[in-house]
N, C-alpha and C positions, 0 to 999 in steps of 0.2 A: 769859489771859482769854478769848481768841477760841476758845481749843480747849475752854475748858467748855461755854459756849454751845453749840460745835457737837454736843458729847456730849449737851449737856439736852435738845437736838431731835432727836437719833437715840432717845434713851431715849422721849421719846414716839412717836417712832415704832415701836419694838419692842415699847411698850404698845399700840399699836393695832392692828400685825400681830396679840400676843396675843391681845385682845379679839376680831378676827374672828377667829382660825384658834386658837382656844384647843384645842384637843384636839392641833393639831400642832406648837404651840410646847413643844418641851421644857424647855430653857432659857433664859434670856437673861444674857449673859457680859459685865463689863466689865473689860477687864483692860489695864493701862499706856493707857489714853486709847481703846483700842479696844474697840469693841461689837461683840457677835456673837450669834448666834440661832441655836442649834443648831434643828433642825426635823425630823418626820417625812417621809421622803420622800413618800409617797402624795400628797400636793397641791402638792410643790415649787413645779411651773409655775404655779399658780394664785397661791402667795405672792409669785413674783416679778413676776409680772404686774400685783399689786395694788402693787408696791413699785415698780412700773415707770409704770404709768400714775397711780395716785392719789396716791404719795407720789416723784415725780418722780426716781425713780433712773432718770435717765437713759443710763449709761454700766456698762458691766460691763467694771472695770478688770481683772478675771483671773476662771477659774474652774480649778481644781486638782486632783487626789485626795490624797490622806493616807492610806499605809499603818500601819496599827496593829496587824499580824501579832506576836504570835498572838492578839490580844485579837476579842471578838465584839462587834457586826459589826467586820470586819474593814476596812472602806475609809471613807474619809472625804469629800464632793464638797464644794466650797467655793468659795462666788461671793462677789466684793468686786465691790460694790458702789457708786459714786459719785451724787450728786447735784451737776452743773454748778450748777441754778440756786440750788439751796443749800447748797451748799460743805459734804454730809457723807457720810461713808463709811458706808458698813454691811455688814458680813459674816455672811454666812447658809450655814451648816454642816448637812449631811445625812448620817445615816451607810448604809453601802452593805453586804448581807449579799457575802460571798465566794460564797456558794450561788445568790444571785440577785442576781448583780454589773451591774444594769442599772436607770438612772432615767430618767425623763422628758427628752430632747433641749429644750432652748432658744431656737433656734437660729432662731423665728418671734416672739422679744420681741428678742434681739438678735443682730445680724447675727454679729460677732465670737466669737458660740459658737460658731462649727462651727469654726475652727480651734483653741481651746480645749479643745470634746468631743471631737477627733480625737486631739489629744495627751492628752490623759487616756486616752483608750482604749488608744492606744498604747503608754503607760506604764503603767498599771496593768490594764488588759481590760474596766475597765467600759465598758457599752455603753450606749447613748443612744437610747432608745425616738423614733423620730420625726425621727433624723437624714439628712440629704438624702443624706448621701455618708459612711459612718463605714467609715475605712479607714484604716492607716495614713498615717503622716505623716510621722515624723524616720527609723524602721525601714525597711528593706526590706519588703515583701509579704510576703516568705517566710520572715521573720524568726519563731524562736519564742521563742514566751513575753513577758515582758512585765518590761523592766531596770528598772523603780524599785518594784518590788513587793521586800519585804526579804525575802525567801527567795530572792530570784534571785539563780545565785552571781557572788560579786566579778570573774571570770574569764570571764564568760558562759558559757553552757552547754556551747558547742562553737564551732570555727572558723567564719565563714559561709558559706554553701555559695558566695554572690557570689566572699567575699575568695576561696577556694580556686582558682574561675575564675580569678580574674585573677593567681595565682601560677602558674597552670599555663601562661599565655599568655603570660605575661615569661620564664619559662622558657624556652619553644620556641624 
């Protein structure tokens, strides 16, 4: 019972994202209990800032990418969303072209985006217009390319040039 209630008042709030940001709501998704709002990236920041301060999502429990290789666009950005003081989730989905694998950074609505945008980037290359510090995170520096994009092979590309150091120095 509690989890419909919660779903009735995220549905009205995905009606009123709609209502003002009608041209960049594409969809809106209910699927096993969870609500989502696919959206055009162009106003991202704008939408979650509206979802941040008027409609009190206060907490960004994750933000992600989704490869969808080979389909176009090719990447997916995805921020869940919670509401503390009214106990509902909401997920907002943006799709990212490969050609121009770059959205609007977050990271001045919530603190917890930059190590989020960091790993996203890291994993997949998308980059974060507006990020204070967007550099790897789990990778090496001089690591290439990018392990959770599905073209990237199972084996990695090549040995790391790190690992190879430190076999040549147990060696000696």
């Amino acid at each position: 019972m509690a989890q419909k209630i919660e779903i009735k008042r995220a549905l009205k709030i995905a009606e009123k994202v709609k209502e003002l940001f009608s041209d960049e709501v594409l969809e809106i998704n209910l699927f096993r209990g969870q609500l989502s709002l696919v959206v055009r990236k162009i106003r991202i920041k704008e939408i979650l800032k509206f979802l941040k301060n008027e409609c009190r999502f206060n907490h960004l429990r994750d933000l992600c990418g989704v490869d969808f290789f080979p389909k176009k666009p090719r990447f997916e950005v995805v921020y869940n969303l919670y509401s503390i003081y009214e106990k509902i989730h909401i997920r907002i989905k943006t799709r990212v072209d490969e050609e121009e694998s770059e959205i609007d950074s977050i990271t001045e609505l919530w603190e917890t985006a930059n190590w989020h945008e960091r790993e996203c980037f890291d994993m997949f290359g998308i980059k974060f217009k507006g990020h204070p510090d967007l550099r790897r995170i789990l990778m090496p520096e001089d690591w290439e390319g990018y392990p959770l994009r599905k073209d990237y092979p199972l084996k990695g590309q090549q040995l790391w040039r790190g690992f190879k150091e430190i076999l040549e120095t147990k060696n000696e």
